[in-house]
C-alpha positions as CSV (number, residue, x, y, z in Angstrom):
1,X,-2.1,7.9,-0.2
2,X,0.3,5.3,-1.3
3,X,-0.1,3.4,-4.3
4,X,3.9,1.5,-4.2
5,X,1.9,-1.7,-4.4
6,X,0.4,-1.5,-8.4
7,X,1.2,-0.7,-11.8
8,X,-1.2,2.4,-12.9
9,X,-3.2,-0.3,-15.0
10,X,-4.2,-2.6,-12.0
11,X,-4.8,0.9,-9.8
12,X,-7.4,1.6,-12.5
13,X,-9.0,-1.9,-12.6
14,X,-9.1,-1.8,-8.9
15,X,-11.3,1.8,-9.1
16,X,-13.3,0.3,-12.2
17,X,-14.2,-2.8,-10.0
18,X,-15.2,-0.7,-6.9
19,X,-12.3,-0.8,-4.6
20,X,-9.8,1.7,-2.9
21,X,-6.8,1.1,-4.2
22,X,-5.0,1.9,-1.5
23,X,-4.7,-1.4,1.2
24,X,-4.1,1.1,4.4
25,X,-8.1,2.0,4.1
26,X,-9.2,-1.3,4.9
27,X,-6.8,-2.7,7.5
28,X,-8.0,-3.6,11.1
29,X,-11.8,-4.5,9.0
30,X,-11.6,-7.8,8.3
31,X,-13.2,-10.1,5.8
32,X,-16.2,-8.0,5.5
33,X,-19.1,-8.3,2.6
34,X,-19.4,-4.5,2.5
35,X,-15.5,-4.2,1.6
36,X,-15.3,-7.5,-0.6
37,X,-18.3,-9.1,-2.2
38,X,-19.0,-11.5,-5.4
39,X,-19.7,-8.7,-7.6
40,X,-16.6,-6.5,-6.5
41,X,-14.5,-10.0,-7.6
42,X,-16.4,-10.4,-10.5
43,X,-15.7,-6.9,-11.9
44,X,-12.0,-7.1,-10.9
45,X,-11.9,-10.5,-12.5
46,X,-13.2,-8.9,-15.9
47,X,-11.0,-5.8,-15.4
48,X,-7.9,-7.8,-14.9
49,X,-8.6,-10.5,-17.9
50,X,-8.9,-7.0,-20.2
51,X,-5.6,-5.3,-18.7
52,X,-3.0,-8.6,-18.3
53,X,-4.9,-11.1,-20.0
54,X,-6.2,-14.4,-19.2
55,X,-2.8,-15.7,-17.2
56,X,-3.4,-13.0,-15.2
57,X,-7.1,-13.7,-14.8
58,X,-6.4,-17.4,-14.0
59,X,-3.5,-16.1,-11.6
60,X,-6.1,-14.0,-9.9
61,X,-9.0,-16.9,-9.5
62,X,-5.8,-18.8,-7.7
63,X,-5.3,-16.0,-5.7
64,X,-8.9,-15.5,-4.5
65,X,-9.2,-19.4,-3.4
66,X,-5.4,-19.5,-1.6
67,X,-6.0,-16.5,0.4
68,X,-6.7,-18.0,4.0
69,X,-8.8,-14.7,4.5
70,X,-10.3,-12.5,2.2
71,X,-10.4,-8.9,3.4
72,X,-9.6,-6.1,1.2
73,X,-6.4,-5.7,2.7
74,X,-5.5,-9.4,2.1
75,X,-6.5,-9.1,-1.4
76,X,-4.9,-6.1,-2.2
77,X,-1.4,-7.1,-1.1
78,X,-2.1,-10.2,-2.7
79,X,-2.6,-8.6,-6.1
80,X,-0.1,-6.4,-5.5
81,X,2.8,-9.5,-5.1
82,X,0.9,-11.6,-7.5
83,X,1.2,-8.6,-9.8
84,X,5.0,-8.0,-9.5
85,X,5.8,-11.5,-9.5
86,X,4.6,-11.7,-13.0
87,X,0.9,-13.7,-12.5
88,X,2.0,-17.0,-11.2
89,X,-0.4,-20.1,-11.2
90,X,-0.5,-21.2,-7.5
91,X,1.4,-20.4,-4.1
92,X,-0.2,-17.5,-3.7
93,X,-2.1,-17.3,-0.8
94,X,0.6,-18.2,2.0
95,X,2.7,-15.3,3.2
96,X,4.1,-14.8,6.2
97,X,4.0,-10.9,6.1
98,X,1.6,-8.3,6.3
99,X,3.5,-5.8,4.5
100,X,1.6,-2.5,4.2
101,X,3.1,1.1,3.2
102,X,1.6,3.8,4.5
103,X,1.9,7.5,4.3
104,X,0.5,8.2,8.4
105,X,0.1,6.9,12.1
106,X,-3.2,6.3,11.1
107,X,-2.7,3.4,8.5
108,X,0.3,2.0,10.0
109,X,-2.1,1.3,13.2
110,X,-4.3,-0.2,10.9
111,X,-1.6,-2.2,9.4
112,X,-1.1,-3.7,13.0
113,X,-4.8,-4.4,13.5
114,X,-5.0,-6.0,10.1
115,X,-2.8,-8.7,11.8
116,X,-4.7,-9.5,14.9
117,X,-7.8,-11.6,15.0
118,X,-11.1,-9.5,13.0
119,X,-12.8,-10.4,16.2
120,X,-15.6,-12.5,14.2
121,X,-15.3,-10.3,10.9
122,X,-14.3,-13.4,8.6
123,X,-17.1,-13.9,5.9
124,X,-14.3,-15.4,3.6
125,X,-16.4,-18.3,2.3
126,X,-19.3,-15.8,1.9
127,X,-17.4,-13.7,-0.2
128,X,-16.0,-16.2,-2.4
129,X,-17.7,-19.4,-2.7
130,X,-20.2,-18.3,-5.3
131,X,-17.0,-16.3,-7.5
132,X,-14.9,-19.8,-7.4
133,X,-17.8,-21.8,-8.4
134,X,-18.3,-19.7,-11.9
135,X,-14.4,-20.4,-12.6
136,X,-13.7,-23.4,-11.5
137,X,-12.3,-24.5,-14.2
138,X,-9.6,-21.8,-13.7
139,X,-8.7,-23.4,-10.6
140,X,-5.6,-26.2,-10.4
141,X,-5.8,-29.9,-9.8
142,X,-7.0,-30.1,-6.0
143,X,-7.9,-27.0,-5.4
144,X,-10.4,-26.5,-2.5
145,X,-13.4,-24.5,-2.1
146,X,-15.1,-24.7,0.9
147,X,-18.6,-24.3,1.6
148,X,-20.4,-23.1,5.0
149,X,-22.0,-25.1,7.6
150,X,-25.1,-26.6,6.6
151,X,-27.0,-26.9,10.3
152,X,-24.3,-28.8,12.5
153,X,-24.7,-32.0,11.1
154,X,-22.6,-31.1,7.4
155,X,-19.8,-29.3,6.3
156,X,-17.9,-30.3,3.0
157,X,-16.1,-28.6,0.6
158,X,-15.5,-29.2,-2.9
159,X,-12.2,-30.1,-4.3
160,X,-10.9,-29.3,-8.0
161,X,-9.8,-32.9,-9.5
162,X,-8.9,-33.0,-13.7
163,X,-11.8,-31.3,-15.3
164,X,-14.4,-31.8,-12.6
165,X,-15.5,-31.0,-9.2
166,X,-15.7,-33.9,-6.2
167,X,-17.9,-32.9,-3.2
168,X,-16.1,-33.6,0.2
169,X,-19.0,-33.9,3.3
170,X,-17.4,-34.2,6.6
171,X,-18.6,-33.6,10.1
172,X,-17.4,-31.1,12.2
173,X,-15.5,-31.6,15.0
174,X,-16.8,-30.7,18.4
């Protein structure tokens, strides 16, 4: 198992909060609710802000909304840069590499699958929405967090402005 990607500290909070710490078990599974849900973030959240602090807590919130998809692998390698970068505020969720060590055939195939479409496996908004309305205020100025599909008539999202939260409705488009 390789563990290249975390300090010993953040390898602990990742156990504490539920998670393998190792990103090659999850590739090729998508955003899934059994691999990342609210109370898995909420733990990690708590673990981080008592190892690094509450930069690093903050820096972690970002992280969670930027990610364009939140699988475990995702999340992990995100930690891991956010992590090494020193817990930056912001520009954290864009990368255009899915970096992943690994110690076997086995995980490096699942380091390829981790890049193609999770077939329907993306319950991002599931996973987070509920996390990134508790720390909102942890967010940056125009932030986004989207919310599902009410029927087919609604979708909105809301959108981090100063101190406060301002619902956007829009339609979808068909």
């Amino acid at each position: 198992m390789t563990h290249d990607l975390h300090s010993e500290s953040m390898l602990w909070a990742l156990v504490h909060a539920g998670f393998a710490p190792d990103a090659g078990a999850y590739s090729g599974r998508g955003a899934t609710l059994a691999d990342v849900n609210d109370r898995r973030l909420e733990r990690l959240h708590g673990e981080i802000l008592k190892r690094f602090g509450p930069t690093a807590a903050r820096s972690y919130v970002i992280l969670v909304a930027e990610l364009p998809s939140l699988s475990a692998t995702d999340l992990l390698l995100g930690l891991g840069r956010v992590e090494s970068e020193g817990w930056p505020l912001g520009g954290q969720g864009s990368s255009d590499t899915h970096s992943l060590p690994c110690d076997n055939e086995v995980q490096a195939w699942g380091g390829v699958t981790s890049a193609l479409p999770c077939m329907g496996r993306d319950h991002t908004d599931s996973i987070r929405n509920a996390f990134l309305n508790r720390h909102r205020s942890e967010l940056l100025p125009g932030s986004v967090i989207p919310l599902p599909e009410f029927g087919s008539a609604t979708r909105g999202r809301f959108v981090k402005i100063g101190d406060g939260m301002s619902f956007q409705s829009h339609r979808p488009v068909s």
